[in-house]
N, C-alpha and C positions, 0 to 999 in steps of 0.2 A: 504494500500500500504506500501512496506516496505520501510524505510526511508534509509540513507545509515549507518549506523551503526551497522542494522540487514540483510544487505547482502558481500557480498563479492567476487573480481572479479576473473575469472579463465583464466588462458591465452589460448589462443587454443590450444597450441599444448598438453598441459597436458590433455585438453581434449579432443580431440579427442585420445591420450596415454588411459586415462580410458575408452573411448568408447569401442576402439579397444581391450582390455582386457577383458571386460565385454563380446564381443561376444566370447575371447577364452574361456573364462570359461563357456559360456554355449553350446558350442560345444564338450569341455568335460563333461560337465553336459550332456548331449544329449547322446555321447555314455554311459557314466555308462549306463544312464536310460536301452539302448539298450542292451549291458550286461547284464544287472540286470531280463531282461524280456527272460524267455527261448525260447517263439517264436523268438522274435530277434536273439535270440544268434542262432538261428538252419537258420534264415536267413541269418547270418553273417556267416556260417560255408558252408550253399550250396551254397553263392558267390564266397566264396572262390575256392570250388572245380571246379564250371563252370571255373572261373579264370585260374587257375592250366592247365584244359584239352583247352581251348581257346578256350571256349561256349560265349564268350562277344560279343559286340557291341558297336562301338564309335561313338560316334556324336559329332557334334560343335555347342556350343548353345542351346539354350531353343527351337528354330524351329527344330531342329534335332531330338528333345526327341518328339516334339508333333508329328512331321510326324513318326517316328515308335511306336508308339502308335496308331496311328490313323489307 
């Protein structure tokens, strides 16, 4: 067990600061990867165009996405 010498205390709000950063960065990390991958990039490219001509669909919530799926 660590004694307190070999720990040290964080406040929250710093941490939850570094939490919240950690997910920006791998939500950037996320897209490079998808960049980086050319099927991606040609699914990121015929989104767009559906986009443009108003080929989309909105929903609200996680129940929205599972009923037009389903």
């Amino acid at each position: 067990m660590l004694g307190l010498e070999e720990s040290i205390a964080i406040p929250k709000e710093l941490l939850k600061d570094l939490y919240l950063g950690l997910a920006r960065v791998e939500e950037v990390l996320a897209t490079l990867e998808e960049l980086m991958d050319s099927e991606g990039l040609q699914r990121i490219r015929r989104a767009e165009e559906e986009y443009r001509r108003g080929e989309y669909t909105t929903v609200e919530g996680s129940r929205g996405v599972n009923e037009l799926v389903e």
